[in-house]
N, C-alpha and C positions, 0 to 999 in steps of 0.2 A: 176569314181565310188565312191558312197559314202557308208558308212559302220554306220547304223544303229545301236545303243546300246541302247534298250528303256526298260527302269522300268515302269510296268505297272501301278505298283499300287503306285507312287511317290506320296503323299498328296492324298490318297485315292482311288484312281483311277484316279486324275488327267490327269497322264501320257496317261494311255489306250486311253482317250479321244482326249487330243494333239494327239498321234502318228497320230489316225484317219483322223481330220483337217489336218496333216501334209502329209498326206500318198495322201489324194486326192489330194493337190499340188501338190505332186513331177510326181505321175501320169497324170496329166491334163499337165504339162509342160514335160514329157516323157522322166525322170531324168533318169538314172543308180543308180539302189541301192540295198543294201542287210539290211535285216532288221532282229534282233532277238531280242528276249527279254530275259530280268532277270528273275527265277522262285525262287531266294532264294539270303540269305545272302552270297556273294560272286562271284555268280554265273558272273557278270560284268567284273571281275578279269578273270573269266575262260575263257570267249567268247572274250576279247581282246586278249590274248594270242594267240588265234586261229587264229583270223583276222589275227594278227600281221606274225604268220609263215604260214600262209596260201596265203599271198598274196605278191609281189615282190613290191618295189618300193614305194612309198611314199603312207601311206596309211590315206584316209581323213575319219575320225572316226569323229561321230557325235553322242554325248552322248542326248539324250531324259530323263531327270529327276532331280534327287534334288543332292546337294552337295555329297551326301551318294557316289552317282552311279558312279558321276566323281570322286571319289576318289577311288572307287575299279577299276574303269578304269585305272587311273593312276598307279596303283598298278599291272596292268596287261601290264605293256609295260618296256624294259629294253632298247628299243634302240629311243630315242624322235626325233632325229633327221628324221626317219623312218615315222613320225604322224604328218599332220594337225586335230588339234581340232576345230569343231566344239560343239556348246553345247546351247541347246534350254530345257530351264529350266523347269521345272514342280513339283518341291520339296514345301515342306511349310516353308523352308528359305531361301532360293536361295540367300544366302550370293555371292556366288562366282558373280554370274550374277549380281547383286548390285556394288560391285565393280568394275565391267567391263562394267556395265550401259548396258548388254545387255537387248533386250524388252521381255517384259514378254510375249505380243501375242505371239504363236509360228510363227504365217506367217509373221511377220515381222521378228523373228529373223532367220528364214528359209530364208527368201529374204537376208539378210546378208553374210548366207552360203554361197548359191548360188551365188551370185554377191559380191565377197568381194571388199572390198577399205579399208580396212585396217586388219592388221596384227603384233600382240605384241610376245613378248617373255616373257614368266614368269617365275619365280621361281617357286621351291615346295620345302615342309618342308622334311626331314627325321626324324624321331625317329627310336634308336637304343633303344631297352630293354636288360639290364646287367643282372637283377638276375631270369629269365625265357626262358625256350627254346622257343624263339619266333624268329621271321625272322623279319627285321628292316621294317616300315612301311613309306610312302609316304604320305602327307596330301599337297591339292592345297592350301586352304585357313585359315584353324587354327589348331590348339592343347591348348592343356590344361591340366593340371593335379591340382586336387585339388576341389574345387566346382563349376566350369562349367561345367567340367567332371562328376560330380555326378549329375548333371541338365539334362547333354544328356544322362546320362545311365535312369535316370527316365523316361524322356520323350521316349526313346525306347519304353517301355512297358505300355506307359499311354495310354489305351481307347478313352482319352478324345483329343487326339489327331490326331485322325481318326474320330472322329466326328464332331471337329471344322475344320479339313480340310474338311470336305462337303461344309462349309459354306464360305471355303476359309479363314479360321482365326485360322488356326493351329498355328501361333506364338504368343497364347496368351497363348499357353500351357504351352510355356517358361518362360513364366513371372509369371504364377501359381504358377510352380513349383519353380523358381529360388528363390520366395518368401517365401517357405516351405523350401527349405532348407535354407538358412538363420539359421534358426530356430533350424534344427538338427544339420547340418556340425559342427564337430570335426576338428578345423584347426591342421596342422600339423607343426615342427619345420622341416625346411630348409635349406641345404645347396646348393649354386651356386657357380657355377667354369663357369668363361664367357672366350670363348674364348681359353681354356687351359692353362688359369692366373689368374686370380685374382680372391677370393673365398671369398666368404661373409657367414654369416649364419645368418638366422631370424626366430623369434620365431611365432608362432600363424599366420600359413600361408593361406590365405584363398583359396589361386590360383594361380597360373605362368603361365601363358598365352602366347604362342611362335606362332606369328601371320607373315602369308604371306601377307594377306590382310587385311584392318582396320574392317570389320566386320562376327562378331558368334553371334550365335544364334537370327537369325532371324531378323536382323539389328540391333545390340546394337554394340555400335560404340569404341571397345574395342581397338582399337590400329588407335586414329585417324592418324596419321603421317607414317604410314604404305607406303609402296611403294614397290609392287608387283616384282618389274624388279631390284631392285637395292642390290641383293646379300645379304640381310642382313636379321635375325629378329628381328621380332617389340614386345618386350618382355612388357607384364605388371605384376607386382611379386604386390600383395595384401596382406601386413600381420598388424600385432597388432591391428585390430579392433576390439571390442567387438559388440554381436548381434546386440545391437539399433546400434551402430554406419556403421555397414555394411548395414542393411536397409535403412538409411539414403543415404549414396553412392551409395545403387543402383541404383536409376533417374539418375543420374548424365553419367551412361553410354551410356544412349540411345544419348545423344548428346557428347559423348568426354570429357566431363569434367573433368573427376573422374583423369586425368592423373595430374589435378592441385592440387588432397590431398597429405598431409605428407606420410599419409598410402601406400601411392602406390607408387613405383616403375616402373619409364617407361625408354627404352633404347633400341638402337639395337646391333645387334651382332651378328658375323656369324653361334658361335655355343654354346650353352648352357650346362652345365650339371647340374641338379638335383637330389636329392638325401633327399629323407622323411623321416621319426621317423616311419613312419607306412605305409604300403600297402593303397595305394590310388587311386582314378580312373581317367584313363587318356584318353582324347579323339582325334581323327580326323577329322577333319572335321566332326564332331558332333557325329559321332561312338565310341561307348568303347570296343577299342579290349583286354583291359586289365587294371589290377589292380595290380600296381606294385609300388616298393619305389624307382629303381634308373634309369632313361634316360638320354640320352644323344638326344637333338636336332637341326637340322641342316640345312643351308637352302641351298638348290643346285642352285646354280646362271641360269639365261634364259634358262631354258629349254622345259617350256611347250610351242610349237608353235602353240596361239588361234588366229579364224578368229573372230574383231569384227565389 
């Protein structure tokens, strides 16, 4: 039995349309399955849960949408050992699936499910939040705090990102927007404690980037050396550049380069702590659950079991 999680309206209505193409397969081959959909923010988080105490035994979950949806999935499961994942993408960055080179068709990566020949163990991030009543969060493939985070919280609520997903070119909203802030962002002064040792601080921070896998926002190659499986994160810390000079580094990330400037900061580590001059926004896997000055992040060694 496979267990259906579809966001409908992932890159516009993308999703609604995959499920359909996917939905006549499984019936033309005369699968086992349960199918429900997301009707809101969160709502992914809820319907796992249920799956999860509603049914005995190994339960093969198959996410239908963008990074967003498998992360609130994730977030809805406390025992992984319990979950085979599946996951046939439909989001406007489908970061995760990039890293896993799964295909973008759905009926290809539906032929995957269905007939696996391979199978990985990954990691996922944790963030813990210190100074707000919040419950610790899950993220498959990135976080951030500082101005990625303020790029995904725009992009939330940009229009213009519902409309270039029609055309299939939602991730230029990123580059819109990541260009505008440049321009606002207020960096902040930083403190790092890696590891529950060694503590650094830096002034004029632009971002700290606490990566499972080498690509956010919508393929910008933020943590090339990155490696999903091997317990560790793939941290990049961005501080003392001035506006032209962050403009200038931005290209540099869509191919990995940016990890060869002075300004930057690259390394991995099991666990992070941060800690800002100001209330700043931090993101999941491209969600901004909050706006806070102090986390802690972490990464849980092989535990998400995906079919690729």
């Amino acid at each position: 039995m496979y267990h259906f999680i579809i966001n409908p309206k992932s890159s516009s209505g993308r999703g609604i349309q995959y499920w359909w193409t996917v939905k006549s397969e499984l019936d033309k081959q005369q699968i086992r399955y349960t199918a429900v959909f997301t009707k809101h923010t969160g709502h992914a988080t809820e319907l796992t849960r249920t799956i999860c105490s509603e049914n005995n035994g190994i339960k093969n979950i198959v996410i239908l949408g963008g990074d967003g949806t498998f992360n609130e999935v994730i977030n809805g499961i406390d025992n992984f050992n319990e979950v085979l994942f599946g996951y046939i993408p439909s989001g406007s960055s489908n970061d995760l699936a990039r890293s896993l080179k799964i295909p973008k068709d759905p009926i290809k990566a539906l032929s995957n499910i269905l007939k696996p020949t391979k199978f990985k163990y990954l990691d996922y991030g944790l963030i813990t939040f210190f100074d707000e009543n919040m419950q610790p969060r899950k993220f498959a493939c990135s976080s951030g705090i500082g101005y990625d985070a303020n790029v995904c919280f725009e992009v939330q609520s940009s229009p213009l990102k519902k409309r270039l997903n029609r055309f299939g070119a939602g991730k230029f909203v990123y580059i819109a927007i990541a260009i505008k802030q440049l321009i606002t962002v207020k960096p902040s002064n930083v403190t790092v404690i890696v590891d529950g040792g060694k503590k650094d601080t830096y002034d004029k921070v632009l971002l700290v980037s606490s990566m499972i896998h080498k690509y956010e926002g919508g393929g910008l190659l933020m943590a090339p050396h990155a490696n999903p499986s091997d317990g560790k994160l793939s941290v990049c810390l961005v501080h003392g550049l001035s506006p032209l000079m962050a403009f200038l580094l931005l290209p540099t990330i869509f191919t990995g380069k940016h990890v060869n400037y002075k300004a930057v900061e690259a390394f991995h580590c099991s666990e992070i702590e941060i800690i800002t001059d100001k209330d700043t926004s931090v993101h999941t896997d491209g969600e901004v659950p909050s706006v806070c000055s102090h986390i802690k992040v972490s990464c849980i060694r092989e535990q998400i079991r995906m079919i690729l």
